[in-house]
Every structure is written in C-alpha cells, then in structure tokens.
Phi, psi and omega in degrees: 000318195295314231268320168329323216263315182318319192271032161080017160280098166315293198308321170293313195297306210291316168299312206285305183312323207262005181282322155295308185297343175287301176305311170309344190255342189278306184301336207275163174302294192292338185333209231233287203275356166068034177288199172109194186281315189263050144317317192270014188274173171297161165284356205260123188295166203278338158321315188263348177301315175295331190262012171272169183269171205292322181315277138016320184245304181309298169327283156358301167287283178309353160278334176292322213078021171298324177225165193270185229254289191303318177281341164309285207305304171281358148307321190273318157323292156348247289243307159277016172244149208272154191269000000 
C-alpha cells in the first residue's frame, strides 16, 4: 500500500484525510452532532433571545430561582403599572 501511494496513488491518502477531518468535526466541541460543554445550554438563538419581553426574562429569573418570591412580585409590579 506504502510503495502505491508512493507510485502516485492519490486515492488511499485522500480516504484516510477525509476520515480523519470526518472524525475531528464529529468529535470536536464545534462538530457536526453540537456536543461540547455548553450543549446543554438553551436552543434558542440570540435573535429570538432579544425579542423577548423584560416580563418574559423577570418569569424566568424567579423560575431558576435566581430572585426571591417577594422580589419578583415587586419587580414585576414595576414593570406592569403603567407610568
């Protein structure tokens, strides 16, 4: 096989490269199957991220358990009385 590729047979070398570069893009963080550390973040793209409302993110926070019962309610009170 060594003494082909030597003689100019292309064709082995060119499977083995793309079998490796198939593997590095399947394996890699950036890859194919979207693995990686943050795989496990939301789906939602930063686009549709932006169009949500301040209600919308304040729900959110207090579902996480990020702010306490009483301050969502006076956040959320803000936020829905009209100025």
């Amino acid at each position: 096989m060594l003494r082909r590729y030597q003689e100019g047979d292309v064709g082995t070398a060119m499977v083995v490269m793309m079998v490796a570069v198939m593997m590095i893009a399947f394996f890699s963080p950036w890859g194919m199957h979207g693995g990686g550390r943050d795989s496990h973040k939301s789906a939602t793209p930063p686009a549709a991220e932006a169009n949500r409302s301040a209600l919308d993110l304040l729900d959110e926070q207090y579902v996480r358990g990020e702010i306490s019962r009483e301050e969502y309610l006076r956040k959320r009170e803000d936020l829905t009385t009209p100025r």
